[in-house]
C-alpha positions as semicolon CSV with decimal commas, in nm:
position;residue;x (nm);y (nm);z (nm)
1;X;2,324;13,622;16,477
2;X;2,707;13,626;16,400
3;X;2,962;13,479;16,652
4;X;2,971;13,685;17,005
5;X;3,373;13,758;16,893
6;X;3,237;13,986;16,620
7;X;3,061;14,207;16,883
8;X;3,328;14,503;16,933
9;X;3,098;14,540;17,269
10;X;3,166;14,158;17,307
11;X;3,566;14,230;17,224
12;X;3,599;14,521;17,460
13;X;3,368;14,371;17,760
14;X;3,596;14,051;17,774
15;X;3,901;14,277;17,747
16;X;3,765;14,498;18,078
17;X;3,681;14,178;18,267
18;X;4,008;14,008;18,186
19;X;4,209;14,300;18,329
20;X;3,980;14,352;18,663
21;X;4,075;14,013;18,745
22;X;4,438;14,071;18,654
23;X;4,421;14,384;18,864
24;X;4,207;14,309;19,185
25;X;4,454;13,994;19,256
26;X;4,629;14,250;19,440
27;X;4,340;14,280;19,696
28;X;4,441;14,022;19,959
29;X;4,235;13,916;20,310
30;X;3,971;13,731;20,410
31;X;3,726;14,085;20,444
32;X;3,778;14,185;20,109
33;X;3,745;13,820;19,948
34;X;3,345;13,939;19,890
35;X;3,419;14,268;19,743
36;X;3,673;14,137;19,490
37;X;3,462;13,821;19,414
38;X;3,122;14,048;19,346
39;X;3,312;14,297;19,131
40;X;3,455;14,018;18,902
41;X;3,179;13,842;18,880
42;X;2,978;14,169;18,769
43;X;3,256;14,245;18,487
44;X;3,206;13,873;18,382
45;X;2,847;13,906;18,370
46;X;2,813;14,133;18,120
47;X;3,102;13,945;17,836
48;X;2,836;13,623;17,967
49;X;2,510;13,791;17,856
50;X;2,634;13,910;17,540
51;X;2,777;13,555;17,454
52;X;2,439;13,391;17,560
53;X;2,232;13,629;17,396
54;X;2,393;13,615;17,070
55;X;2,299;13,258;17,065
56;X;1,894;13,350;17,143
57;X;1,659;13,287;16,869
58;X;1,504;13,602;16,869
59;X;1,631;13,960;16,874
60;X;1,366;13,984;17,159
61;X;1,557;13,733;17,416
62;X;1,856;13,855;17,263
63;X;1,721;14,226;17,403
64;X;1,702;14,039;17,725
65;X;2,042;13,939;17,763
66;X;2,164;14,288;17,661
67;X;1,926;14,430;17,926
68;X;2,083;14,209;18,193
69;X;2,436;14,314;18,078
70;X;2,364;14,700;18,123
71;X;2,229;14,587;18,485
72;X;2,575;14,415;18,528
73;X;2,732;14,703;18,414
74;X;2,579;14,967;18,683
75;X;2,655;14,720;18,965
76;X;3,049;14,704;18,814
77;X;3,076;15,095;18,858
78;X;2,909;15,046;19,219
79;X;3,201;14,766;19,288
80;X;3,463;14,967;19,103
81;X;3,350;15,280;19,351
82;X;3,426;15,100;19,625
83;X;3,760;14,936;19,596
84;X;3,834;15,277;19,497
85;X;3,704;15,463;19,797
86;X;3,864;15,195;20,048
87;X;4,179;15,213;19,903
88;X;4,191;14,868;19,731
89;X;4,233;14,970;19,375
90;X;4,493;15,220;19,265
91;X;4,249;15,541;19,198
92;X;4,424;15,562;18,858
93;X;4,325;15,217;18,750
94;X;3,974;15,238;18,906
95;X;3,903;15,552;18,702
96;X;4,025;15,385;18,377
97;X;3,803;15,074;18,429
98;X;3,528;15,320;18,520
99;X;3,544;15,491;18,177
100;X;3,617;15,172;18,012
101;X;3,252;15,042;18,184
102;X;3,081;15,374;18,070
103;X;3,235;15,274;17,695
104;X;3,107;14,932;17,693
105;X;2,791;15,077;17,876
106;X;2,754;15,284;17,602
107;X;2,765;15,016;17,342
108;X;2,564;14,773;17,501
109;X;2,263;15,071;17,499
110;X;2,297;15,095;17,119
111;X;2,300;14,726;17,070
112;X;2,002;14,754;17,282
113;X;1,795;15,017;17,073
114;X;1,903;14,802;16,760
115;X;1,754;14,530;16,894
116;X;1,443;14,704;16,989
117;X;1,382;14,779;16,701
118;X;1,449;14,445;16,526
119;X;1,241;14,307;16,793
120;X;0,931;14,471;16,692
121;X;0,970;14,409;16,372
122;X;0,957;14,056;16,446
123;X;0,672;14,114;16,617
124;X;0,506;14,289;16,341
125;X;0,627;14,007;16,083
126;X;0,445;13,738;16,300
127;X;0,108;13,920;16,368
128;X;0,083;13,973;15,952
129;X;0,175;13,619;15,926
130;X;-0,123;13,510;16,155
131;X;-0,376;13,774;15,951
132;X;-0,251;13,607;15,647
133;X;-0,532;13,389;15,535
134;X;-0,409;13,033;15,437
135;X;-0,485;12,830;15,163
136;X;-0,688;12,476;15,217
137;X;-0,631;12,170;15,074
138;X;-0,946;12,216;14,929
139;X;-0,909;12,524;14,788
140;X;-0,558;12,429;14,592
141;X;-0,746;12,155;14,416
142;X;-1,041;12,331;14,324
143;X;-0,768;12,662;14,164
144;X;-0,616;12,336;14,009
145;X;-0,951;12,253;13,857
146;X;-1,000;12,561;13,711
147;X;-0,737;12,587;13,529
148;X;-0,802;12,320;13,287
C-alpha cells in the first residue's frame, strides 16, 4: 500500500481529530475529564486504524482496520452528541465535527468496499495458486530429457 498521508480519508481524519482536541480543551472539571478523554480518543482511533492498516500485508487485515475505524467513527458521533446536549461544545462546532465525521465516515465505507473487493480477489488468487499443479524435480529433468 502507499503511505497513510496519501489517504485523503487519512488527511481529513487527522485534520477532524486534531481540531476536537483543539476544541474540547475548553471543557474543564474533574466530571467531564471522561467525556472529553473518550471522545478524543474515538477521533484518534480512527486516523490510528487507517495508519496501521495501511501497513497490513493484506487488503484483508487492511479491511480490518478500516472496519474498526467506522466503529470509531459511530462512537465519535455518540461523544460528539453529548458534549453537545450538555452544553460542553458550542452546538455550532459540534454540528460541524458531526458532518465532518459523516464525511470521513463516508470515505472510510468506500475504502472499505474497495478493499472487499481486493480482498477476495486475493482470496481467489491463492485458492488457484493451491489448484495449480506443481512441477517435480523429477518431472523437469525428465522434459529436459526429452528434448534432446
Amino acid at each position: 500500500m502507499s503511505d497513510h498521508r496519501d489517504l485523503k480519508v487519512f488527511r481529513l481524519s487527522n485534520s477532524n481529530a486534531l481540531s476536537l482536541y483543539k476544541e474540547t480543551r475548553g471543557i474543564k472539571g474533574s466530571d467531564n475529564l471522561a467525556i472529553r478523554s473518550q471522545l478524543t480518543r474515538a477521533a484518534f482511533s480512527i486516523a490510528a486504524n487507517i495508519v496501521e492498516g495501511n501497513k497490513s500485508p493484506s487488503a484483508k487485515k487492511f479491511r480490518q482496520h478500516v472496519q474498526t475505524a467506522i466503529d470509531s467513527s459511530h462512537e465519535l458521533d455518540y461523544h460528539l452528541e453529548t458534549v453537545r446536549d450538555l452544553d460542553l461544545l458550542e452546538l455550532e462546532k459540534a454540528s460541524h465535527a458531526l458532518r465532518n465525521n459523516e464525511e470521513v465516515r463516508k470515505m472510510l465505507s468506500g475504502l472499505w468496499t474497495y478493499l472487499d473487493c481486493t480482498a477476495r480477489r486475493e482470496e481467489e488468487e491463492r485458492e488457484r495458486k493451491k489448484r495449480r499443479p506443481r512441477a517435480t524435480t523429477a518431472d523437469a529433468g525428465s522434459r529436459g530429457g526429452e528434448a534432446s
